[in-house]
SEFI-919509 format. One line per field, with one value per atom (N, C-alpha, C, CB): residue number from 1; residue in one letter; atom name; x, y negated, z. Coordinates in Angstrom, 3 decimals. Glycine has a CB too. Example, Ala and Ser with C-alpha at 12.3 -4.5 7.8 and 13.67 -1.06 7.14 Angstrom:
BEGIN
resi: c(1  1  1  1  2  2  2  2)
resn: c(A  A  A  A  S  S  S  S)
name: c(N  CA  C  CB  N  CA  C  CB)
X: c(13.190  12.300  13.200  11.308  12.850  13.670  12.900  14.084)
Y: c(5.690  4.500  3.300  4.473  2.250  1.060  -0.030  0.598)
Z: c(7.800  7.800  7.800  9.046  7.080  7.140  7.870  5.725)
END
This chain:
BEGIN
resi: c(1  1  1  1  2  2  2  2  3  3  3  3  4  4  4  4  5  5  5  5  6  6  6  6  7  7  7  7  8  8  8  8  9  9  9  9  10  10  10  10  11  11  11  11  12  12  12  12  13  13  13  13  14  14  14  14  15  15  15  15  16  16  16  16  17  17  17  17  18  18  18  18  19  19  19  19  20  20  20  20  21  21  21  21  22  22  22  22  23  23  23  23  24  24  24  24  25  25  25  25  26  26  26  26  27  27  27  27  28  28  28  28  29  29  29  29  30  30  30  30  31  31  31  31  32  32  32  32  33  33  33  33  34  34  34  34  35  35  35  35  36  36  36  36  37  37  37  37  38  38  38  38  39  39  39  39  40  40  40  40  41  41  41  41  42  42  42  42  43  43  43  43  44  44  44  44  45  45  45  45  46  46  46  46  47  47  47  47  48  48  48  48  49  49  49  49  50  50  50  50  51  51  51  51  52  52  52  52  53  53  53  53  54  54  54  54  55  55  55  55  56  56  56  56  57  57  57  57  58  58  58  58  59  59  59  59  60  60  60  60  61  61  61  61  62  62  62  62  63  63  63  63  64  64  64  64  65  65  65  65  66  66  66  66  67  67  67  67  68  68  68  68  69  69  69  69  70  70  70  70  71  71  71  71  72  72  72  72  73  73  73  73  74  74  74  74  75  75  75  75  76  76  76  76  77  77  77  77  78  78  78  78  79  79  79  79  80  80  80  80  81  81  81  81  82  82  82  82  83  83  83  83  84  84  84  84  85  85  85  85  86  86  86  86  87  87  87  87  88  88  88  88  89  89  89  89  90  90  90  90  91  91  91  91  92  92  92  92  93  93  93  93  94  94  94  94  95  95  95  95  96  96  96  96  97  97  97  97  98  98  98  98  99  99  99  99  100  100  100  100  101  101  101  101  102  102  102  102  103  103  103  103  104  104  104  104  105  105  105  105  106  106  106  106  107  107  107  107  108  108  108  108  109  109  109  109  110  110  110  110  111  111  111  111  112  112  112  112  113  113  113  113  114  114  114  114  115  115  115  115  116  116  116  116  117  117  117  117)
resn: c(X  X  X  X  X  X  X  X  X  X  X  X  X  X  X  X  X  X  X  X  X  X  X  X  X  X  X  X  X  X  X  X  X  X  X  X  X  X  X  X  X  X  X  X  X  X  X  X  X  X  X  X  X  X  X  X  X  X  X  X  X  X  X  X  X  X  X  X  X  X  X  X  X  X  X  X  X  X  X  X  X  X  X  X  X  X  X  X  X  X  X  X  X  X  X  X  X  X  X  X  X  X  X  X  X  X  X  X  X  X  X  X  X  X  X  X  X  X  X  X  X  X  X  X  X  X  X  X  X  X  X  X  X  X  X  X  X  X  X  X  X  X  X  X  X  X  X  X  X  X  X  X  X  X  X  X  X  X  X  X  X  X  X  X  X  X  X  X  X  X  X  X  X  X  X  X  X  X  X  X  X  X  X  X  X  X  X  X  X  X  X  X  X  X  X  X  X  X  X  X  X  X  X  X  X  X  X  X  X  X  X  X  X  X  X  X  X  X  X  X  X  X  X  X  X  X  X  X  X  X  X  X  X  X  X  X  X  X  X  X  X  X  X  X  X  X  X  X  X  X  X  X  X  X  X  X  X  X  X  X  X  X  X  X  X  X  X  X  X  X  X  X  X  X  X  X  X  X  X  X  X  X  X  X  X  X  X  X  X  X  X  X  X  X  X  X  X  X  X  X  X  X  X  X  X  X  X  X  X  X  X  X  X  X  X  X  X  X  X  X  X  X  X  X  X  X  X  X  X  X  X  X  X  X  X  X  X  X  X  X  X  X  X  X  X  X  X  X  X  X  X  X  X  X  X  X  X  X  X  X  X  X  X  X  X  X  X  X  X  X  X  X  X  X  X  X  X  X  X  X  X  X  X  X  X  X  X  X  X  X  X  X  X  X  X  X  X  X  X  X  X  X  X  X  X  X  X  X  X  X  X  X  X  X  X  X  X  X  X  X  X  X  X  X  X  X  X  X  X  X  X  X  X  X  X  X  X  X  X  X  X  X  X  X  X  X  X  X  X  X  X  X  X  X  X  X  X  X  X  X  X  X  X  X  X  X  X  X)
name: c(N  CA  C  CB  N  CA  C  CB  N  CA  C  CB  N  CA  C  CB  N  CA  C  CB  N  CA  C  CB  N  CA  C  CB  N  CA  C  CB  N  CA  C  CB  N  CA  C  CB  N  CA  C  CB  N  CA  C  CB  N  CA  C  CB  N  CA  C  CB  N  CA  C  CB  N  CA  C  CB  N  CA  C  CB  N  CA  C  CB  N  CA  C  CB  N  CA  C  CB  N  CA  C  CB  N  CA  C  CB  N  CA  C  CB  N  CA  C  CB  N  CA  C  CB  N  CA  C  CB  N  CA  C  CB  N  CA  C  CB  N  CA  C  CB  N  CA  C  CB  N  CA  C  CB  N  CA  C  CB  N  CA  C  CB  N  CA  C  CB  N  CA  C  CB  N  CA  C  CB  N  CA  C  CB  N  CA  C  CB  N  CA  C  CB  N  CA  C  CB  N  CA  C  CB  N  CA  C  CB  N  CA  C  CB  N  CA  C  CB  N  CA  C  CB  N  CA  C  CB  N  CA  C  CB  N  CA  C  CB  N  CA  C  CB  N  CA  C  CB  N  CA  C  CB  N  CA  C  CB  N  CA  C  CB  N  CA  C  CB  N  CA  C  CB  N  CA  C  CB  N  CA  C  CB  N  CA  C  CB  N  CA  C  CB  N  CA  C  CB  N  CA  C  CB  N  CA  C  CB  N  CA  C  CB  N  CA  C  CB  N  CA  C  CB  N  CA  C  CB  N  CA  C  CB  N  CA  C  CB  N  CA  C  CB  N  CA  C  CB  N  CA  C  CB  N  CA  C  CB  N  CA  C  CB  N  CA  C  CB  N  CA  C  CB  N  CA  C  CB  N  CA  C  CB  N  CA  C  CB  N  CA  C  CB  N  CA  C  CB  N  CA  C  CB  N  CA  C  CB  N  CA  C  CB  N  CA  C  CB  N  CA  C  CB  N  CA  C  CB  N  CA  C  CB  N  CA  C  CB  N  CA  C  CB  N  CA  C  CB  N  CA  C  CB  N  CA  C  CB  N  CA  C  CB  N  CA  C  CB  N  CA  C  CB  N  CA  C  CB  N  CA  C  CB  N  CA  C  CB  N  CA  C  CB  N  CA  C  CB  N  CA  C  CB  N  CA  C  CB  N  CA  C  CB  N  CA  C  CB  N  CA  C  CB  N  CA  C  CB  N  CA  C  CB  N  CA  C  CB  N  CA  C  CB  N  CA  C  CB  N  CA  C  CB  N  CA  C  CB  N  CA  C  CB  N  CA  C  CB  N  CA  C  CB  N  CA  C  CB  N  CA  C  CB)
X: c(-20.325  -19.553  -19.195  -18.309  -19.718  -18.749  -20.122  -17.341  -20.890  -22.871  -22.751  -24.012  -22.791  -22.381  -24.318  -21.734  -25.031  -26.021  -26.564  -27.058  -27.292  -27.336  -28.435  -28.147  -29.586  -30.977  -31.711  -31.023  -33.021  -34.102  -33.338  -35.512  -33.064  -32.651  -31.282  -31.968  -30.267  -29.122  -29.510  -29.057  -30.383  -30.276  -31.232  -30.838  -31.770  -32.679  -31.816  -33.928  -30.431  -29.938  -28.465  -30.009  -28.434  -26.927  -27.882  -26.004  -29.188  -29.993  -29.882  -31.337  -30.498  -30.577  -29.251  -31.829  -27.887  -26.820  -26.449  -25.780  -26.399  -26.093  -26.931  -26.118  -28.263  -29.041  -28.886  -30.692  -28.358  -27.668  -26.570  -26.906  -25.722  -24.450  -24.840  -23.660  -25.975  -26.133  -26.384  -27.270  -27.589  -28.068  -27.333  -28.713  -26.551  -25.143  -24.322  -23.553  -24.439  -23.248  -24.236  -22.562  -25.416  -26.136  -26.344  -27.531  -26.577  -26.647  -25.582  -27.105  -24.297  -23.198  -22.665  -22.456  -22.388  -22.631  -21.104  -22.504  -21.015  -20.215  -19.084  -20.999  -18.824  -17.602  -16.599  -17.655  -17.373  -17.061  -16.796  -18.338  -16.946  -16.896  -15.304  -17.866  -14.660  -13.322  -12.181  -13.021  -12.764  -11.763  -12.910  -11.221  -13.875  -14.522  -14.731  -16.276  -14.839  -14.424  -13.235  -15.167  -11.869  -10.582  -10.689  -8.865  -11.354  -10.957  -11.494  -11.492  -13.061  -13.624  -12.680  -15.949  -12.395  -11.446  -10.206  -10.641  -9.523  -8.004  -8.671  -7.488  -9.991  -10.135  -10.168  -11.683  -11.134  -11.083  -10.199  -11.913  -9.171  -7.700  -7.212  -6.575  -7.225  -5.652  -6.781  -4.752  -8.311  -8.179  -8.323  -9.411  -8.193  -7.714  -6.367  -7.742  -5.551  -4.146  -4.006  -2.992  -4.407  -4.075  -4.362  -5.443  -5.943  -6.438  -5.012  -8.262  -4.046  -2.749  -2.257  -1.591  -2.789  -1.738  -2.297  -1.773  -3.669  -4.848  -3.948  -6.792  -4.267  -3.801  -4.843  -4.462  -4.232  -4.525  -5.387  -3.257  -6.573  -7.725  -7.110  -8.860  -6.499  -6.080  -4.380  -7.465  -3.010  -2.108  -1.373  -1.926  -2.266  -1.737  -2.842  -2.192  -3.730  -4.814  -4.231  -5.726  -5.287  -4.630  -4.568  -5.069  -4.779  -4.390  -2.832  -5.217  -2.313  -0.929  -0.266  -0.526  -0.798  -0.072  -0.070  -0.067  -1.106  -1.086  -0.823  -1.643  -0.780  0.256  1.906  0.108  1.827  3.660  4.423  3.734  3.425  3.986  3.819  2.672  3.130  2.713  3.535  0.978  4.087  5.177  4.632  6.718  5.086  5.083  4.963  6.579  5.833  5.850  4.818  6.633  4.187  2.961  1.960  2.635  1.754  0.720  1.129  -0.065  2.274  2.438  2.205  3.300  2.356  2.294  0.626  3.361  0.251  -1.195  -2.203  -1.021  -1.595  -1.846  -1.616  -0.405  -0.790  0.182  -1.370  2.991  -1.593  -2.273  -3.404  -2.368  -4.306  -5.650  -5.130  -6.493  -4.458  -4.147  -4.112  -2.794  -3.293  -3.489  -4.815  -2.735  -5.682  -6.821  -7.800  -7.283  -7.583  -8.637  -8.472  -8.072  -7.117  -6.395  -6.817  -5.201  -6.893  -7.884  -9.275  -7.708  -9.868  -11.491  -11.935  -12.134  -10.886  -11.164  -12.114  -11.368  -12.815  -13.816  -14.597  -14.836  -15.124  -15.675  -14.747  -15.892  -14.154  -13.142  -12.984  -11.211  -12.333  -12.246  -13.598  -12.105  -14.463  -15.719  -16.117  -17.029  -15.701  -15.813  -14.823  -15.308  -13.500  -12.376  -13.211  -10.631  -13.837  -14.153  -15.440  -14.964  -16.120  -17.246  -16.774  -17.837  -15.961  -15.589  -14.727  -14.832  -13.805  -13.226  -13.672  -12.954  -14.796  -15.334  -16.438  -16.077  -16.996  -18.603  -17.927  -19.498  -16.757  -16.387  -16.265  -14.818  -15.547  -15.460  -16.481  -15.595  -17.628  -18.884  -19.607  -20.018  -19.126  -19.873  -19.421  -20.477  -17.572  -16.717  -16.879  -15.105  -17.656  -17.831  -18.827  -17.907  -19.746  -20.910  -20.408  -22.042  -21.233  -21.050  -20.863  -22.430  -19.904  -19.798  -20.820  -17.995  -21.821  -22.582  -22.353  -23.163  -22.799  -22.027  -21.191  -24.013  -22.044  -21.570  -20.402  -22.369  -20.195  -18.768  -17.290  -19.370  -17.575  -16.505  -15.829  -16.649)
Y: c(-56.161  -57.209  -58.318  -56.633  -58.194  -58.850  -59.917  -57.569  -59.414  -60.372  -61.665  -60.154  -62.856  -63.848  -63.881  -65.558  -63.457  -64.030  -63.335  -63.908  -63.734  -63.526  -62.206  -65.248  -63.038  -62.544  -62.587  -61.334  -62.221  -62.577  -62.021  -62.058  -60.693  -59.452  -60.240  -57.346  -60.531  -61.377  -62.741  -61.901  -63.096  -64.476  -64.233  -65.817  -63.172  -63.046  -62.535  -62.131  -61.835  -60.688  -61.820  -59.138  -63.112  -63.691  -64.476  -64.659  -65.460  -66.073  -65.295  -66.256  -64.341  -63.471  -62.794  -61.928  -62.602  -62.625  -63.820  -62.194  -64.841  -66.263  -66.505  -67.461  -66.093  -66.559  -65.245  -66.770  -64.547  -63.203  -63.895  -61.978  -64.501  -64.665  -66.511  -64.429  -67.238  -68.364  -67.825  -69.322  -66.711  -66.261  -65.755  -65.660  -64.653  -63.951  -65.220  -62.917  -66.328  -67.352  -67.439  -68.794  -68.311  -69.077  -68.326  -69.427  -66.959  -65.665  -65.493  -64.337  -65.999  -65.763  -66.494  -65.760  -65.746  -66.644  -67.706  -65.364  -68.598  -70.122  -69.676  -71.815  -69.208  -68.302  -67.523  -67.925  -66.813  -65.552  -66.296  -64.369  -67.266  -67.699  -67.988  -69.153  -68.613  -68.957  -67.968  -69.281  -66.424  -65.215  -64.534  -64.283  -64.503  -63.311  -64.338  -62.640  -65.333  -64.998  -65.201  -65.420  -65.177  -64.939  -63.746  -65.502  -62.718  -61.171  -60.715  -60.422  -61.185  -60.276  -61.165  -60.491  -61.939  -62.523  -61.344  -64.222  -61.436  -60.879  -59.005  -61.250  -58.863  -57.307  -57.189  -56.618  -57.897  -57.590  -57.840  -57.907  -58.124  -58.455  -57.263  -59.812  -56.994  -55.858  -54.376  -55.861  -54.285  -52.733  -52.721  -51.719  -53.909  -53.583  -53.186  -54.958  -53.217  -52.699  -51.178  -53.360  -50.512  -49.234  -48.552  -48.582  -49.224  -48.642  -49.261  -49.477  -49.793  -49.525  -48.592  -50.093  -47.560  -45.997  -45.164  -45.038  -45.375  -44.330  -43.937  -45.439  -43.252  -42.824  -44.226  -40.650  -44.129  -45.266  -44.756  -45.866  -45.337  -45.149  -45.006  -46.383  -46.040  -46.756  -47.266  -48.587  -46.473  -46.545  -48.207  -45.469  -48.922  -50.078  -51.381  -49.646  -51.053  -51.351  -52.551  -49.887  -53.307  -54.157  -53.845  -55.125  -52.749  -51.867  -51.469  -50.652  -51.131  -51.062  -52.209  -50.858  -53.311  -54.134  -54.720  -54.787  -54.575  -54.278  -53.877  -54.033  -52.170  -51.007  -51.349  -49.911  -51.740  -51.967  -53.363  -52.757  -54.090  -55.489  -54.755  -57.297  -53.646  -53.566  -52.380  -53.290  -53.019  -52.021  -51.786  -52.610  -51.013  -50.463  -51.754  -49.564  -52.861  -53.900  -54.622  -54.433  -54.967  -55.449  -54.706  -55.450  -53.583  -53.254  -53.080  -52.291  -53.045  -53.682  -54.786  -53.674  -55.594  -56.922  -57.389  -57.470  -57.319  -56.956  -56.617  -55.243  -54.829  -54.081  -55.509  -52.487  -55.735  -56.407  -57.873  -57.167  -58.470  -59.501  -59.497  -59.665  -57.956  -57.569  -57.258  -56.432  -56.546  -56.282  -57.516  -55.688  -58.579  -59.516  -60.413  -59.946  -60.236  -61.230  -60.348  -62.004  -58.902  -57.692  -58.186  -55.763  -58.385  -58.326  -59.679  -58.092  -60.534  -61.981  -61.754  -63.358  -61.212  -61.224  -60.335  -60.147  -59.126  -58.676  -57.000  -59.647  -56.790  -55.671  -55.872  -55.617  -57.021  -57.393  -56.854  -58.866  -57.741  -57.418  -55.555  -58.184  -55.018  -53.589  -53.049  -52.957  -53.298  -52.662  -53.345  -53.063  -54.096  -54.615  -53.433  -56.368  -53.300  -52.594  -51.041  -52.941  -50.850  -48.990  -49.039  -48.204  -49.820  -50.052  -49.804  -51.473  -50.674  -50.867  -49.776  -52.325  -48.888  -48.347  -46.264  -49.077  -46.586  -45.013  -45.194  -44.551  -46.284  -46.398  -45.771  -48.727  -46.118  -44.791  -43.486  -44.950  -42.871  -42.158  -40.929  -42.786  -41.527  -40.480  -40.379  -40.815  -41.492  -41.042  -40.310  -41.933  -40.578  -39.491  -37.955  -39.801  -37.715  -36.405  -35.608  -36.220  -36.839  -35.847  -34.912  -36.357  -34.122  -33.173  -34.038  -32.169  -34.123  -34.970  -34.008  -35.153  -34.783  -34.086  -33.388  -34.785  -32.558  -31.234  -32.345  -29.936  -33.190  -34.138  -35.024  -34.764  -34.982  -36.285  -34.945  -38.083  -34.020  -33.297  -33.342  -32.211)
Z: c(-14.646  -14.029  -15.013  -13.426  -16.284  -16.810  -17.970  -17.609  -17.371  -17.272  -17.224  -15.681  -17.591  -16.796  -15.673  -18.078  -16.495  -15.998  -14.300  -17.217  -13.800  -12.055  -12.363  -10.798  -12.600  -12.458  -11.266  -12.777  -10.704  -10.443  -9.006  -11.263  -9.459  -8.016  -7.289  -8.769  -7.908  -8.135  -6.887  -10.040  -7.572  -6.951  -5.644  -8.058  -5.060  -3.912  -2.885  -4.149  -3.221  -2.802  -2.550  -4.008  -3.000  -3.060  -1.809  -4.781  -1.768  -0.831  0.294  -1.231  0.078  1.885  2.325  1.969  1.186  2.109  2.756  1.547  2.282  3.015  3.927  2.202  4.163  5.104  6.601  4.275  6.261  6.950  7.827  5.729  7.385  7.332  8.251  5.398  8.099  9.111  10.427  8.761  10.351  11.149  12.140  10.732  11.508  12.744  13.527  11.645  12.826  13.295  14.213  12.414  13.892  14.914  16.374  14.298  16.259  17.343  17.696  16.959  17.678  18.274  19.386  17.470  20.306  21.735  21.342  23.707  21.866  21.543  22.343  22.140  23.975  23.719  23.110  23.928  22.600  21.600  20.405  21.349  19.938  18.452  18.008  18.241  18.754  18.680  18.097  19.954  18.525  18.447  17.486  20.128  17.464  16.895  15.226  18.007  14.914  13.556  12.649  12.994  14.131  12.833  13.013  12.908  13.792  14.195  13.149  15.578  12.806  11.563  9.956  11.516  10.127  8.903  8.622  9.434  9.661  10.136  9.559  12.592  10.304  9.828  8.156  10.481  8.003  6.723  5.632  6.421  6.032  5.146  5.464  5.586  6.687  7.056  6.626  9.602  6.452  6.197  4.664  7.011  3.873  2.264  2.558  1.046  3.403  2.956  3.073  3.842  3.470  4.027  2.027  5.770  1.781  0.172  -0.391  -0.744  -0.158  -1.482  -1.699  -1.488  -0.584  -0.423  -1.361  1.194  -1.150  -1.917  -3.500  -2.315  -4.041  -5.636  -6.389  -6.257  -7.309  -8.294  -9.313  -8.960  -9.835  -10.252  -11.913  -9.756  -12.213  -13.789  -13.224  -14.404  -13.818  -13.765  -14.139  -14.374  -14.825  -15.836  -14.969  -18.024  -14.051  -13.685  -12.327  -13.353  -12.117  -10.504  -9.523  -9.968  -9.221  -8.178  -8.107  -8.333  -9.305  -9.374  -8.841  -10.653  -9.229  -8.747  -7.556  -9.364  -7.080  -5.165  -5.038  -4.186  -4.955  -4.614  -4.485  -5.816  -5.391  -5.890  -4.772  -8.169  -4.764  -3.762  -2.175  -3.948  -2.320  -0.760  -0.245  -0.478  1.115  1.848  3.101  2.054  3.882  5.469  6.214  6.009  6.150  6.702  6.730  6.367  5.889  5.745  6.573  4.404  5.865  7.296  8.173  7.452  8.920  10.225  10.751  10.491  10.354  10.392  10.145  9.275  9.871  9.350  10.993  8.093  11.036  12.242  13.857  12.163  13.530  15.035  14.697  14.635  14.202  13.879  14.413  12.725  14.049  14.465  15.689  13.678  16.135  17.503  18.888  17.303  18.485  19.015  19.251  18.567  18.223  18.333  18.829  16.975  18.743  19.498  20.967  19.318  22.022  22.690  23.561  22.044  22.437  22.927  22.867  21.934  22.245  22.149  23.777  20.371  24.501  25.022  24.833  25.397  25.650  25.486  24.175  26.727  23.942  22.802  21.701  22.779  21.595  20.213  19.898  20.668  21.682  21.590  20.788  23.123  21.153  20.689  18.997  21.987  18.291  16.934  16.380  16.685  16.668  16.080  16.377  16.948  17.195  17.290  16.062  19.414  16.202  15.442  14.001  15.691  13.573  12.006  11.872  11.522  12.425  12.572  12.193  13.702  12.985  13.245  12.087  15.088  11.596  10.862  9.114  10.849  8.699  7.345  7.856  6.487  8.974  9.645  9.032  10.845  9.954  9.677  8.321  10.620  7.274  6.390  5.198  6.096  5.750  4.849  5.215  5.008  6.874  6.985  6.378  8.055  5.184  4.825  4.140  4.067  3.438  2.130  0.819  1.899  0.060  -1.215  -2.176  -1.864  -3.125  -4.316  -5.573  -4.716  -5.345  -6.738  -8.126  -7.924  -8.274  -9.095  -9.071  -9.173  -7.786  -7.589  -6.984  -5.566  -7.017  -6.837  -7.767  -6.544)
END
């Protein structure tokens, strides 16, 4: 991380996420656009909060210091936010929140490797 330089893989892999990321827009029906991208904005803020609870990797580390600013309130507030714009998106939205929701779900149910125990 701390590379300044990109490289070959770097710079093919930063291109085809951005060209990922036109593509989904352009495929997104013009209804749906209004709610569905503060919903995926709004998601991806409120499920970093829940990781402040997790145990802390490095005690002195920036995680502590998220941890430490972050209270119950917040993820409520957080929670109530996604809730509302799920609430506007409709069935849609319902079905983004089960999606993102259940997809760690199943892959925390694998078997972890003799090695990472």
């Amino acid at each position: 991380m701390k590379d300044p330089r990109l490289g070959t893989f770097g710079a093919i892999g930063l291109v085809l996420t951005i060209l990922l990321k036109v593509i989904c827009l352009y495929s997104m029906p013009a209804g749906l656009a209004w709610v569905a991208l503060p919903l995926a904005a709004g998601l991806g803020r409120y499920l970093l909060l829940p990781s402040g609870r997790q145990p802390l990797a490095r005690p002195g580390g920036m995680g502590a210091d998220f941890a430490s600013g972050l209270n119950r309130t917040a993820i409520l507030w957080g929670a109530l936010v996604v809730a509302l714009l799920t609430a506007l998106a409709g069935w849609r939205g319902l079905l983004i929140i089960l999606v993102v929701h259940v997809s760690p779900g199943e892959f925390s149910a694998l078997p972890k490797p003799a090695w990472a125990v």
